[in-house]
C-alpha positions in Angstrom: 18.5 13.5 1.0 20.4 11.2 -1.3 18.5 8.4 -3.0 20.3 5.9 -5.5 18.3 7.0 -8.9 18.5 10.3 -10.1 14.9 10.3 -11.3 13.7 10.0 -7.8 11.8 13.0 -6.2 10.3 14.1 -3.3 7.6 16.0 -3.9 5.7 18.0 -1.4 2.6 20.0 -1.9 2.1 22.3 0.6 6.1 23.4 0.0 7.2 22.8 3.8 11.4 22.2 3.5 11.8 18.1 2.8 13.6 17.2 5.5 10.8 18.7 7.8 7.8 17.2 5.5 9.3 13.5 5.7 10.2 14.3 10.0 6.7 14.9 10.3 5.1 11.4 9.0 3.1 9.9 11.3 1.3 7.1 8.6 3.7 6.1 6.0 2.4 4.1 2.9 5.1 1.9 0.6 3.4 1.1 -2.5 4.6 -0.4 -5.7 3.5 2.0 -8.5 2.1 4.6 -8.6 -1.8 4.5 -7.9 -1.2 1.5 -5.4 -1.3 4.2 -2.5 -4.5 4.9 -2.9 -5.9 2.0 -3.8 -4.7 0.2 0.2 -4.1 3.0 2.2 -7.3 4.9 2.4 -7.3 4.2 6.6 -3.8 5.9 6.2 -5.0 9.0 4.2 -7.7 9.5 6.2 -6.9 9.3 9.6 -4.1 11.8 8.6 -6.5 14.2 6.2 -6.9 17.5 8.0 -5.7 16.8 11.3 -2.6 19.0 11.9 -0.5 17.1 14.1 -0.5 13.7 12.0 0.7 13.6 8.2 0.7 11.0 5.5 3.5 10.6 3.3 3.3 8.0 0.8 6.5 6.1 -1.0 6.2 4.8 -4.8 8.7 2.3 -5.4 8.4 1.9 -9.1 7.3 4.5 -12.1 4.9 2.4 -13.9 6.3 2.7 -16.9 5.0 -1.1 -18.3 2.0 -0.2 -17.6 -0.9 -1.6 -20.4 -2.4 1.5 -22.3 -5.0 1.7 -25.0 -7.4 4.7 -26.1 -5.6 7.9 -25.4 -2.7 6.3 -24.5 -2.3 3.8 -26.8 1.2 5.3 -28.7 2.8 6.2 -25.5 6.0 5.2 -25.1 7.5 3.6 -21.8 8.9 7.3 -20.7 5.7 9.0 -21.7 3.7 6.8 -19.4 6.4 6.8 -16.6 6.1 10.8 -17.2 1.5 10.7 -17.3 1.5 8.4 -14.1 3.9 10.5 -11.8 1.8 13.4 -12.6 -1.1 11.5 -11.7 0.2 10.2 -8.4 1.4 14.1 -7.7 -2.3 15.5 -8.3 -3.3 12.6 -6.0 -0.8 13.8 -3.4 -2.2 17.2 -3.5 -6.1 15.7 -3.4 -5.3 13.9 -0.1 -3.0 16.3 1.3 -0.5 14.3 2.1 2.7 15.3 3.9 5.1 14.4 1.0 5.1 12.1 -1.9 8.4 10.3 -2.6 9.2 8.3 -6.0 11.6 6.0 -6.1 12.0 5.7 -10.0 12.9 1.5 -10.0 11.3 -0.6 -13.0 8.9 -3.5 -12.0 12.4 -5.3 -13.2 14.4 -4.5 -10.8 12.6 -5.2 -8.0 13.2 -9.2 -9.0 17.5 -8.3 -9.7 20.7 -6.7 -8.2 18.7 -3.7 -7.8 17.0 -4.8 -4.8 19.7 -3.7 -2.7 19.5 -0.4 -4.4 16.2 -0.1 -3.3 17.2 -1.5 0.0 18.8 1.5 0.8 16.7 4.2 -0.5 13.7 2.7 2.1 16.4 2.9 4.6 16.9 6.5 4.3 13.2 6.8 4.0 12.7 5.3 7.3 15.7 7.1 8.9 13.9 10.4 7.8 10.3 9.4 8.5 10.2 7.2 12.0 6.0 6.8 11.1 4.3 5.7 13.7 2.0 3.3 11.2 3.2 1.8 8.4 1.2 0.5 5.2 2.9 -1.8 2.4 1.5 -4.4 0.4 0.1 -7.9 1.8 2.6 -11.3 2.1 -0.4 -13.0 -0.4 -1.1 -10.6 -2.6 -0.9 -12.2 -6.4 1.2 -9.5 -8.0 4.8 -10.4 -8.0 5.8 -6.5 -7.8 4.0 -6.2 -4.6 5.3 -9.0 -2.9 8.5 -8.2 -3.5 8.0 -4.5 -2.4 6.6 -6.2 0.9 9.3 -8.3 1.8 12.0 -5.3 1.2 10.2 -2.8 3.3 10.1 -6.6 6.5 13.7 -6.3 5.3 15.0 -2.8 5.7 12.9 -2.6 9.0 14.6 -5.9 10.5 17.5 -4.6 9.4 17.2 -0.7 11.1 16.2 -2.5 14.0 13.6 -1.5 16.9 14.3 1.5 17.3 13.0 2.5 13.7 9.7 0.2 14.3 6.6 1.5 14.2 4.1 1.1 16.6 1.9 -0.7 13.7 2.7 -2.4 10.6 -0.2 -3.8 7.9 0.1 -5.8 4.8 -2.8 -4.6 2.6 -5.2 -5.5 -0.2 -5.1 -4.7 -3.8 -4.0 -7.9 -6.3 -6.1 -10.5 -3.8 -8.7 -9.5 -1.5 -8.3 -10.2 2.0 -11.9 -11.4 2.9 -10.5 -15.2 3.5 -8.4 -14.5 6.2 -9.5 -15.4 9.5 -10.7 -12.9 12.0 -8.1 -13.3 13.9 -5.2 -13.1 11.1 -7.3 -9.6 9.7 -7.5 -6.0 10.6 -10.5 -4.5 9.3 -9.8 -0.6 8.7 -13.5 1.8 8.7 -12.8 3.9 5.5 -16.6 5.4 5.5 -15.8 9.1 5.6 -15.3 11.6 2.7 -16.5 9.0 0.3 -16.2 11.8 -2.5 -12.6 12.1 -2.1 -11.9 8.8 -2.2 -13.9 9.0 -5.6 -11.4 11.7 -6.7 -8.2 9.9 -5.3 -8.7 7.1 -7.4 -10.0 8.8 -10.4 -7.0 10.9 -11.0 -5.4 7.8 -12.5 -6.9 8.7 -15.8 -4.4 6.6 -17.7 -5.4 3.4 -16.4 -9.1 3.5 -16.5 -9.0 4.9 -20.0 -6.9 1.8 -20.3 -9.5 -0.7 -19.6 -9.1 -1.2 -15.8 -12.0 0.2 -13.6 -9.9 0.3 -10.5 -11.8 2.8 -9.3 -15.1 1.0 -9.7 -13.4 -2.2 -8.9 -11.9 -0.9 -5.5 -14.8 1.3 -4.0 -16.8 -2.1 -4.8 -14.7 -4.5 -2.9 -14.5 -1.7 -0.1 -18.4 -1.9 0.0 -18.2 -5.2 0.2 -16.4 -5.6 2.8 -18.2 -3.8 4.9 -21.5 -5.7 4.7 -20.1 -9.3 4.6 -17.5 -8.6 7.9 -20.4 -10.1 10.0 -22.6 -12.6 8.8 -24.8 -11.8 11.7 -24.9 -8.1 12.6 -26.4 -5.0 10.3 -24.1 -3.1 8.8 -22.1 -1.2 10.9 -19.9 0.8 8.9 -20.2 1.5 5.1 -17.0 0.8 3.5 -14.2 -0.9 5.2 -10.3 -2.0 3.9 -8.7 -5.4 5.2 -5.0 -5.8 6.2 -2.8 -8.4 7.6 -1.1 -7.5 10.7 2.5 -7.8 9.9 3.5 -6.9 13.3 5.2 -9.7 14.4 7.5 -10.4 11.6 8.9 -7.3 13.7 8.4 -8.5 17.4 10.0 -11.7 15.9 12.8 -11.1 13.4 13.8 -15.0 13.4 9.9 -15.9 12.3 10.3 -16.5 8.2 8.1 -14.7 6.6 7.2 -17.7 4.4 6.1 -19.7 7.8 4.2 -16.5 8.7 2.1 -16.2 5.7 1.6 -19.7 4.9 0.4 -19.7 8.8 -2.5 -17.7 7.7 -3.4 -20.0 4.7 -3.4 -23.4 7.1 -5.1 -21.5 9.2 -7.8 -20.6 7.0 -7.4 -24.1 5.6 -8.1 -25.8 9.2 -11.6 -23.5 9.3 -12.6 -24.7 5.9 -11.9 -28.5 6.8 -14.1 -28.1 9.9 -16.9 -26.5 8.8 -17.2 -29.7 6.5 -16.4 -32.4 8.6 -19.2 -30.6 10.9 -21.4 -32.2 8.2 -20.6 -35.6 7.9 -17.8 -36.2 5.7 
């Protein structure tokens, strides 16, 4: 397979030829940098873990090479910690078992410049090779530039391969901005309960940013919890960890719909609900 930077790789861990590993994906995630995968695509990994006819594969668009580092890390340079975090999203890949692991090799840079038609391509190929059923990227509000940007290429390249390459689903999903505040309606909510432990593991391999200073793996098993207990205001518990998504299905169904009038749809949406529930009270 070609792809545009010759630091890219595809990695696959149980050794099955690459051009069969990527045919195979049935739930394709599209994450920034490395660690971003697990982090939003737990309902991904899971439904694929173990069951032999469906396979994750996961994309990396970036190598997380401006990443911040402290402790252990602290002297690193930019290629040493490009080098520690593709190692830890291969150990992840291995954890989950997923069907292949490509990396992309981009810095967060790029995804703003010329480069984004680079990048363009490469998730063209991808989805040429793959043809998921379900695909997982990054939500339209999230707060973190890099994942916007790698949202709105992967709408792109799929408006752009046409129907044909669509999946059956499509999600826009949490990390830099929880997803609580969308309506019911605008929200998917994902049950992530099973094999708590590995998720545990998943999100622990990324050694170099909790020894960093960022708990993500605290911070995102706790929102997960979370999630699960205030979905209904008005039931018991049903489920004991849960992930949110935005169903970005019908930027797909509708490939004249801007995506800026789609998202923003969701926030005067939310923003209707909020003046409601006030002027219910008198104001």
């Amino acid at each position: 397979m070609f792809l545009n930077r010759s630091g890219s790789e595809v990695f696959v861990p149980d050794r099955t030829p690459e051009a069969q590993a990527l045919a195979r994906t049935t739930h394709l995630g599209i994450g920034a940098h490395p660690d971003d995968l697990e982090f939003m695509t737990w309902h991904g990994i899971l439904e694929c873990l173990r069951h032999g006819d469906r396979w994750f594969s996961g994309v990396t668009v970036t190598d997380g090479r401006g990443s911040s580092r402290c402790a252990a890390y602290a002297d690193f340079s930019d290629e040493q910690m490009a080098r520690v975090r593709r190692d830890e999203q291969r150990k992840a890949a291995v954890i989950g078992e997923y069907g292949a692991l490509v990396t992309l090799g981009y810095s967060s840079v790029e995804l703003r410049g010329p480069a984004r038609r680079e990048i363009g391509e490469d998730l063209d190929t991808l989805l040429r090779a793959t043809r998921p059923r379900v695909i997982y990227t990054h939500s339209l509000c999230d707060r973190h530039a890099s994942h916007v940007a790698v949202a709105t290429l992967v709408v792109a390249a799929l408006r752009r391969l046409g129907p044909e390459y669509h999946p059956r689903e499509f999600y826009g999903c949490e990390v830099w901005r929880s997803l609580d505040w969308l309506l019911p309606e605008d929200r998917v909510g994902f049950d992530v309960s099973a094999h708590e432990n590995l998720t545990a593991a998943l999100t622990g391999v990324y050694d170099s940013q909790i020894a960093g200073g960022k708990r993500y793996d605290l911070a995102t098993s706790g929102r997960r919890r979370a999630n699960a207990t205030y979905h209904d205001a008005y039931a018991p518990d049903q489920v004991t960890l849960m992930e949110y998504a935005m169903d970005l299905g019908p930027l797909l169904r509708n490939p004249s719909l801007s995506v800026v009038d789609f998202a923003l749809g969701m926030v005067d949406r939310l923003a209707m609900d909020v003046r409601q529930r006030l002027q219910d009270f008198g104001d």
